[in-house]
Backbone bond lengths (Angstrom), bond angles and torsions (degrees), N, CA, C in turn:
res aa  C-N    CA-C-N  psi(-1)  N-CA   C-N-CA  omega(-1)  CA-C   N-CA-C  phi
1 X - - - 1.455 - - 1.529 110.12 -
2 X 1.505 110.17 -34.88 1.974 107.21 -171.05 1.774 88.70 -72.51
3 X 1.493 105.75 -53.49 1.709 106.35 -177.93 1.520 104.84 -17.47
4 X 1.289 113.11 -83.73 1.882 124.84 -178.68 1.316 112.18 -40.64
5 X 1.708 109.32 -71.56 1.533 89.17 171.98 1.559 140.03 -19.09
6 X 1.186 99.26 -58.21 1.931 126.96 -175.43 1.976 85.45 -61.11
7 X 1.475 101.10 -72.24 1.276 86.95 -165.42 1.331 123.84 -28.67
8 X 1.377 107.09 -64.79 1.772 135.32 -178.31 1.356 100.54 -31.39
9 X 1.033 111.17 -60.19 1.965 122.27 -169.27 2.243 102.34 -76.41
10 X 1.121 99.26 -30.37 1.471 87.76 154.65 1.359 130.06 -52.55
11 X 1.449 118.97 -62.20 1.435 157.91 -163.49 1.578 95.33 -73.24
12 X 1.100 134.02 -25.47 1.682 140.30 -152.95 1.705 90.90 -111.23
13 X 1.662 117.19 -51.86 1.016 118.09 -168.01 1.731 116.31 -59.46
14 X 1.326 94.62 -165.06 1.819 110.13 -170.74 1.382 102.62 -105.46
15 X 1.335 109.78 17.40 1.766 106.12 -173.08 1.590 92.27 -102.39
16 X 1.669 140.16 41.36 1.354 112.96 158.18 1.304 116.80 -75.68
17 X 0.880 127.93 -25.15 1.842 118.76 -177.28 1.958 97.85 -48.25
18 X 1.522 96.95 -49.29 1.406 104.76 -154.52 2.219 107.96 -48.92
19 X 1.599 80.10 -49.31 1.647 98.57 -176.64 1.450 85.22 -73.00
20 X 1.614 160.92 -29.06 1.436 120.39 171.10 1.538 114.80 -46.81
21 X 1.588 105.31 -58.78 1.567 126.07 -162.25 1.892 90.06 -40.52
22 X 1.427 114.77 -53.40 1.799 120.66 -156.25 1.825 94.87 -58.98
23 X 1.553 99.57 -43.68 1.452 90.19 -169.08 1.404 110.19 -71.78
24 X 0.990 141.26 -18.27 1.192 142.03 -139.78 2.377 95.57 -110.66
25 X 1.416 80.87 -37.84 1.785 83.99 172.65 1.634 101.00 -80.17
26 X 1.027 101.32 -44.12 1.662 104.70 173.00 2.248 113.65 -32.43
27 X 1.691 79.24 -53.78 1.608 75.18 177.71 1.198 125.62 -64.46
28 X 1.635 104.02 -40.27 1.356 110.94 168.10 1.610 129.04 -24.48
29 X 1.561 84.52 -72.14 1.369 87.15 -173.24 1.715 125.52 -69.21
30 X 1.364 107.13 -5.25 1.696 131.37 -165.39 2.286 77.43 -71.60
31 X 1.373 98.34 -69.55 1.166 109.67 -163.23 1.703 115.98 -33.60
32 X 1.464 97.85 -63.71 1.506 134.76 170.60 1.541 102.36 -44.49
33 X 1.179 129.75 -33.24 1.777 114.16 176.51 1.528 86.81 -101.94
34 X 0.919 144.61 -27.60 2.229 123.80 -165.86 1.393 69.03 -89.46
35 X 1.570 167.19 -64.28 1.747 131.43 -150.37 1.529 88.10 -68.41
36 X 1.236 131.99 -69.12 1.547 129.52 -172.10 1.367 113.79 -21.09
37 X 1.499 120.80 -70.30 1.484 134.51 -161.06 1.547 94.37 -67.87
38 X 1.362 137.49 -71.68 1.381 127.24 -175.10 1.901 107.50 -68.52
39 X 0.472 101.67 2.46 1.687 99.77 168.07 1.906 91.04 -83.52
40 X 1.177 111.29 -80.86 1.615 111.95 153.65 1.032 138.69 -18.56
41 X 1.380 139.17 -52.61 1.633 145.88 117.82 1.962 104.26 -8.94
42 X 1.566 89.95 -70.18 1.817 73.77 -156.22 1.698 110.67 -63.68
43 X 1.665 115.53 -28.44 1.040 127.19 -160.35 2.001 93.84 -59.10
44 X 1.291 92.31 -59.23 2.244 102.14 170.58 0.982 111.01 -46.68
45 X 1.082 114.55 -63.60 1.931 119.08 -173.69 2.027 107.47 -48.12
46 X 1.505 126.92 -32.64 0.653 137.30 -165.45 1.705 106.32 -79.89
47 X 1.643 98.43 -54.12 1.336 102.47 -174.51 1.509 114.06 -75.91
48 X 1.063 120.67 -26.04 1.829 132.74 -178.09 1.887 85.93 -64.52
49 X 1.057 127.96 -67.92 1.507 128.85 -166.57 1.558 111.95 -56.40
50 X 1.794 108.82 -34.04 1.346 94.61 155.47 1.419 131.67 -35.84
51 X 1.965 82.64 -82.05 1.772 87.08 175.36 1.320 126.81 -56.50
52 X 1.026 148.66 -27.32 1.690 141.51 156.33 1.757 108.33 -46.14
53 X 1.521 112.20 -49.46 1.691 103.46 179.36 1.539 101.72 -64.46
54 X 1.437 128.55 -18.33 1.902 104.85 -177.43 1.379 103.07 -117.96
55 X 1.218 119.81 46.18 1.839 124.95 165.42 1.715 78.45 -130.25
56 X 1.111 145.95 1.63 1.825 125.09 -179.24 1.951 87.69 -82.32
């Protein structure tokens, strides 16, 4: 119930600019870890296929 309250009085207040700026770093950083993690993916995927091609 305090959760909503707070929310409500966020959402009511004069701070939208503020919550654009959050969402907008928010994406940022959303973006910035999925290039990270599959950069990571390919970098594993790469080295695991090594070692499987020199145990044949």
């Amino acid at each position: 119930m305090n959760l909503a309250l707070k929310l409500r009085r966020f959402v009511v207040s004069e701070e939208g600019p503020t919550a654009v700026e959050y969402a907008v770093m928010l994406a940022l950083i959303v973006i910035g870890c999925l290039v990270a993690i599959q950069s990571l993916g390919t970098n594993t995927n790469a080295t695991f296929d090594k070692i499987a091609n020199s145990m044949k």
